[in-house]
C-alpha positions in Angstrom: 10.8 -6.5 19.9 7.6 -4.4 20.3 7.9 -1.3 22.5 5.6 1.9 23.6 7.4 3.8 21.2 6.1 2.1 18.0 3.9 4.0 16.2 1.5 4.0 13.2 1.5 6.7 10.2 -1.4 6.9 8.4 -0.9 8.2 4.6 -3.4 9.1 1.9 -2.6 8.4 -1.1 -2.1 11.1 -3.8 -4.2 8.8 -6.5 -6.5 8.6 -4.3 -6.9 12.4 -4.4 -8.1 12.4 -8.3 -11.6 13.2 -8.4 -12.0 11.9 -12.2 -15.8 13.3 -11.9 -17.3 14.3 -15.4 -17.4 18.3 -13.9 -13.5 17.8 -15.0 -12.5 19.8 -11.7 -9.5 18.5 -10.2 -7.8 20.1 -6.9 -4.3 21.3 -7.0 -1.4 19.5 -5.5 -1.1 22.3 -3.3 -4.8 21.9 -2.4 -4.5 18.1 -2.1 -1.4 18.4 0.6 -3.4 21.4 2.5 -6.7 19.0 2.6 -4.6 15.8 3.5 -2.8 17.7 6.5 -5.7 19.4 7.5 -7.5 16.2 8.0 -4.4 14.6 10.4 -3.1 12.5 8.3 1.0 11.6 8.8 1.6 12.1 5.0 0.9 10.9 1.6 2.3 8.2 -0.7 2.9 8.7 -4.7 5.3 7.9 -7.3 8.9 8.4 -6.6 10.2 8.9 -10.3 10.5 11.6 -11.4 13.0 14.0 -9.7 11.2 17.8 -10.3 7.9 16.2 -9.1 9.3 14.8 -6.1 11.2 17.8 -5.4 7.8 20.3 -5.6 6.0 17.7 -3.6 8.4 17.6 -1.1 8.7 21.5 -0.7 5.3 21.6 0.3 5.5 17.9 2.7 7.9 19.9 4.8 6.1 22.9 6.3 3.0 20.8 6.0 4.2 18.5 8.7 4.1 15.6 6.7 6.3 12.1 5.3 5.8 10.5 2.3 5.7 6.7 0.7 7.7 6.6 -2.6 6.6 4.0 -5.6 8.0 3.2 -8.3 7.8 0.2 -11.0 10.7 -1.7 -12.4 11.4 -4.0 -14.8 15.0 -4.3 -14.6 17.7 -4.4 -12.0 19.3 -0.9 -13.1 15.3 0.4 -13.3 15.7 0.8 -9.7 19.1 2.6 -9.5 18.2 6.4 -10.6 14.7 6.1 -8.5 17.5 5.2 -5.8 19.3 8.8 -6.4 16.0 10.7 -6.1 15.2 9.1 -2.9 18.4 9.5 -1.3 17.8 13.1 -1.9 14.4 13.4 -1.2 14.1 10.3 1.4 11.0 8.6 2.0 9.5 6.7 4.8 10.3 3.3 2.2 9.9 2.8 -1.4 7.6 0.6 -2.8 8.6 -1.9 -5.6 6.1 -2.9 -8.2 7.9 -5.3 -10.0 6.4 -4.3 -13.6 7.3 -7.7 -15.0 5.6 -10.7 -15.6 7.5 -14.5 -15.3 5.6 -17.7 -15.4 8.7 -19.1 -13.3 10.1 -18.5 -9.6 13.6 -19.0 -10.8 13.3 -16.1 -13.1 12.3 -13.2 -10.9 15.1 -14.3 -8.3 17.9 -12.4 -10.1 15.6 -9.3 -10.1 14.5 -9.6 -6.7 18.2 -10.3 -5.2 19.6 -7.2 -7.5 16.5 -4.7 -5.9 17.5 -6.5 -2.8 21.4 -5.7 -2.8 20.8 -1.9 -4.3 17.8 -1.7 -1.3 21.4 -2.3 0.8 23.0 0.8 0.0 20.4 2.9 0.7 19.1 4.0 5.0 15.2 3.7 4.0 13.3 0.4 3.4 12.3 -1.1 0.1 9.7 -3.2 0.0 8.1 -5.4 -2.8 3.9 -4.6 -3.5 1.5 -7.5 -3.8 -0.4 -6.4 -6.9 -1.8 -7.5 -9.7 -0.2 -7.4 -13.5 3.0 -7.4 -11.5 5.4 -10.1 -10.5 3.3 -10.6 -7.2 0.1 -11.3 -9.3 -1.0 -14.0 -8.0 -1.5 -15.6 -4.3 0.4 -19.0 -4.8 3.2 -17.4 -6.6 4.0 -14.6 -4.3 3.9 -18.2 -1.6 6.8 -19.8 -3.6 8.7 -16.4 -4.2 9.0 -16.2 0.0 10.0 -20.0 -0.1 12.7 -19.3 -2.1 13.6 -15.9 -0.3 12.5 -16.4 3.0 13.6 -12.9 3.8 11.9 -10.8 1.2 9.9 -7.5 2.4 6.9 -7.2 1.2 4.5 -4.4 1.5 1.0 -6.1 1.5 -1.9 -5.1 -0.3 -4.3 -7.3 0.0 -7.2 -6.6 -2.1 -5.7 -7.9 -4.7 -5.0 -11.0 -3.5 -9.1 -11.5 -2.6 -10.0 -10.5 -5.6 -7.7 -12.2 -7.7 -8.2 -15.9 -6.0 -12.1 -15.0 -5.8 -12.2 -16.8 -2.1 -15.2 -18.9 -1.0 -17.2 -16.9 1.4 -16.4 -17.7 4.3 -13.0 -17.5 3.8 -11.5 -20.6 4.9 -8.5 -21.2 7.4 -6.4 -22.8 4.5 -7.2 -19.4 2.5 -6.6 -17.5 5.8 -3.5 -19.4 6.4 -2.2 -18.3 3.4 -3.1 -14.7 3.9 -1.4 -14.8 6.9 2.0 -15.8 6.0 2.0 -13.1 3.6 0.9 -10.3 6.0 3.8 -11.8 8.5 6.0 -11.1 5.9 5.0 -7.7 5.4 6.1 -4.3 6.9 4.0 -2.0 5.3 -0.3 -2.4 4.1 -1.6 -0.5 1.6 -5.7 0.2 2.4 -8.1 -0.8 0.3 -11.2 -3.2 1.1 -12.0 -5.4 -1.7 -14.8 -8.1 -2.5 -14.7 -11.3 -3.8 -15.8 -9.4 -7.3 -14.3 -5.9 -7.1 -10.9 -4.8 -5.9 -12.3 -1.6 -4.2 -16.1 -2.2 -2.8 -17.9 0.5 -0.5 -16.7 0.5 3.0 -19.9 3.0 3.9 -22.2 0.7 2.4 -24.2 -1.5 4.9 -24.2 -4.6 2.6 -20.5 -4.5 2.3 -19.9 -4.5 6.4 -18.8 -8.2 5.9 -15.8 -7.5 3.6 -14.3 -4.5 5.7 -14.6 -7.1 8.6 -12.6 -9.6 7.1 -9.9 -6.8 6.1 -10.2 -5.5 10.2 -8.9 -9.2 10.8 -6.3 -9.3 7.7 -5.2 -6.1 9.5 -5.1 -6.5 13.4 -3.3 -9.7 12.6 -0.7 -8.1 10.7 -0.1 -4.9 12.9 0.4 -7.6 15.8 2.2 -9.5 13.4 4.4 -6.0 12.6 4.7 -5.4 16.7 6.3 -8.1 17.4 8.8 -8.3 14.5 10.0 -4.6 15.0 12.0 -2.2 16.9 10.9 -0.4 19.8 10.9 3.4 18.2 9.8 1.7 15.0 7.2 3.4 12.6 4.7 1.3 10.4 2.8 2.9 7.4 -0.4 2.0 6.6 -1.2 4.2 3.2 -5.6 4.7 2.5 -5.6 3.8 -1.0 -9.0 4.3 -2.5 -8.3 4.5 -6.0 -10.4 6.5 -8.7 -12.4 5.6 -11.6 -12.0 2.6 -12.5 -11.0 0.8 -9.1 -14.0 3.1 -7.9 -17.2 1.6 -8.6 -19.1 4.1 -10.3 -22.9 5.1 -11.3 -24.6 5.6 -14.6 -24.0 8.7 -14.6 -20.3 7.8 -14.5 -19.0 9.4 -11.7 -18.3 7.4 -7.6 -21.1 5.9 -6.2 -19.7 7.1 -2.3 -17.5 9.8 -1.4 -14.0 8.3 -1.5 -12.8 11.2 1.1 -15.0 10.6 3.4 -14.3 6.8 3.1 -10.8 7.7 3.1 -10.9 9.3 7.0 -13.3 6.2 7.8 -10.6 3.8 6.9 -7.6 6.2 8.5 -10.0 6.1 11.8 -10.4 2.0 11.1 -6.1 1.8 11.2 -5.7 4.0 14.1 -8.6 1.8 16.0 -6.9 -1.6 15.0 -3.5 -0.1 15.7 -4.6 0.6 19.1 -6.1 -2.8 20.0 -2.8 -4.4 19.3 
């Protein structure tokens, strides 16, 4: 049950860090963790696969002050066993499956799914399953039947993709909302990113696009209420800024972001905390 010790951590993601700009500067990881901290974020998410990387990354979280979100993508059962090893050594706030596989039918991802599932049991951290696209989790209707055949399955809800990839009618409808909603209640972790009905990743300090990061403040505040009341007192949810690069960045002739992803990255951290405190 919810409690007054529940509280939000707000990550930047280490993708998100690339510049990609056509000066071809790009920060050091020790630059990118002294900027992140610096700017109050709880810590950073990144891939969790590779165990030197992980190890130097997590040598400078430390005195830094600050957690991290592992991801990793696997397309078998055993995929996910030596990402396993590295994160009980290095252990994250959860590790984030995207299922890098493809089936046109339900009853074939069970048997991955249930095998991630009974590893995810040995281990003290959660693992979650990503709504993406080009993974298992594709597609809206799909990702529906997967949680109608295992109710229980923890997803971690990014929810761009699912905008994006169903191309809603504006306004969103409740039967589209509906759907979105079951979704986020099954979810215990957001990644954030505020898409269009065109573009995965649109603007949020562009006047025009006000609309979409309102619909995303609702897709949120439910789900963090949704999160509250599902969860422990002392519990801890992640909610990772995710403003990817060139090309989920929309970008100018000149080839380089048309808005300052950092500075849209502390407007969507100060978005979180606001929603986090309305619920």
């Amino acid at each position: 049950m919810a409690g007054d010790g529940q509280r939000l951590l707000v990550l930047q993601s280490l993708w998100a860090m690339e510049r990609r700009h056509t000066d071809g500067f790009e920060r050091t990881l020790e630059e990118n963790v002294a900027m992140i901290a610096g700017a109050g974020f709880d810590g950073v998410s990144t891939h969790w696969t590779d165990r030197a990387a992980v190890a130097r990354l997590s040598g400078l979280l430390g005195p830094a002050g600050l957690r991290a979100e592992g991801q990793c993508f696997p397309q078998t059962v055993d995929d996910l066993k030596p990402v396993l090893e590295i994160a009980a050594e290095f252990p994250p706030l959860h590790l984030d499956i995207q299922p890098d596989v493809r089936p046109r039918r339900v009853e074939d991802c069970l048997p991955l799914l249930e095998g991630w599932m009974r590893l995810a049991e040995e281990v003290d951290f959660p693992v979650l399953i990503e709504t993406h696209r080009d993974r298992m989790t594709t597609d809206l209707y799909f990702t529906l039947d997967l949680l109608d055949a295992l109710p229980g399955l923890p997803l971690l809800a990014d929810l761009s993709h699912f905008l994006v990839g169903r191309e809603f009618a504006w306004p969103v409808s409740d039967e589209n909302h509906a759907m979105m909603e079951r979704i986020i209640d099954a979810s215990w972790a957001f990644h954030g990113r505020v898409g269009s009905r065109e573009q995965v990743q649109v603007e949020i300090s562009f006047p025009p696009h006000r609309m979409w990061v309102e619909l995303f403040e609702r897709w949120w505040r439910h789900g963090f209420a949704s999160w509250r009341r599902r969860s422990a007192a002392d519990a801890e949810l992640v909610f990772t800024c995710e403003l990817g690069p060139k090309p989920y960045a929309i970008v100018g002739r000149d080839g380089n972001d048309t808005a300052d992803r950092w500075a849209e990255s502390l407007q969507l951290r100060d978005i979180a905390r606001r929603l986090w405190a309305e619920t």
